[in-house]
C-alpha positions as CSV (number, residue, x, y, z in Angstrom):
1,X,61.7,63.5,59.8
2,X,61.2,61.6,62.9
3,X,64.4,60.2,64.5
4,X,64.7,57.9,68.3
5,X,67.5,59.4,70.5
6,X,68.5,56.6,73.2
7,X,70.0,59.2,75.8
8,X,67.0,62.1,75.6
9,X,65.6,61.5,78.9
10,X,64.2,64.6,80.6
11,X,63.7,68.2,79.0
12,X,67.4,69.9,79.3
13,X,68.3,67.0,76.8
14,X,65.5,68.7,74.9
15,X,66.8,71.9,74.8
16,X,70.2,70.5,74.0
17,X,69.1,69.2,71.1
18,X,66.7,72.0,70.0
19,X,69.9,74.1,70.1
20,X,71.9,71.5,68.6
21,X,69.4,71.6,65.5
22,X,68.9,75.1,65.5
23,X,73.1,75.1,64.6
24,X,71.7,73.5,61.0
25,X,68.4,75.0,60.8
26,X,67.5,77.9,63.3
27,X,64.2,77.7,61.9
28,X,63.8,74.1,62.7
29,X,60.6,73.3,64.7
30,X,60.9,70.1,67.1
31,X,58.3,68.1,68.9
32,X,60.1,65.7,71.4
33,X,58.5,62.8,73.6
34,X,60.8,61.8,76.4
35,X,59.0,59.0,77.0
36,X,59.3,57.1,73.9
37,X,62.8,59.1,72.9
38,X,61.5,60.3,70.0
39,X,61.8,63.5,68.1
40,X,60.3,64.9,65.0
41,X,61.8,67.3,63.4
42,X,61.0,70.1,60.2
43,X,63.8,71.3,58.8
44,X,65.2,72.4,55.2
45,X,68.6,70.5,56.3
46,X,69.4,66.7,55.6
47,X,68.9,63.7,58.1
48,X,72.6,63.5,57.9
49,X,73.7,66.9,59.1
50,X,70.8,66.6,62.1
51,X,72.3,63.4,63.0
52,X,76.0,64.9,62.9
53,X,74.7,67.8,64.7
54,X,73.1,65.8,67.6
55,X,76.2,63.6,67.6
56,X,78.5,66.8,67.9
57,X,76.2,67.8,71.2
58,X,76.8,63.9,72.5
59,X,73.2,62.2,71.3
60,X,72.9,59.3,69.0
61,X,70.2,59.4,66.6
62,X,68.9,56.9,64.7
63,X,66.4,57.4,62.2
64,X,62.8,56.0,62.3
């Protein structure tokens, strides 16, 4: 699932949100691109609990 993160701008926001993923689904794997403030993401868990999960951590996904 790919999802675009308005406030990811440099790579600590990337480890934030690998560690706010890895709360749902430590076996997540994430590929982010700073530039275009994406992320993709494969996981067992639901869009929903990523996107609460990134909320709870202060980023606001939206879902591509």
């Amino acid at each position: 699932m790919q999802f675009h993160v308005e406030n990811m701008t440099c790579g600590s926001c990337v480890k934030h949100i690998t560690q706010a993923i890895a709360t749902v689904d430590p076996n997540a794997r994430l590929e982010a691109d700073t530039v275009s403030r994406t992320i993709s993401v494969t996981t067992t868990a639901d869009a929903d609990a990523i996107q609460q999960a990134l909320a709870d951590d202060g980023y606001t996904a939206r879902p591509l």
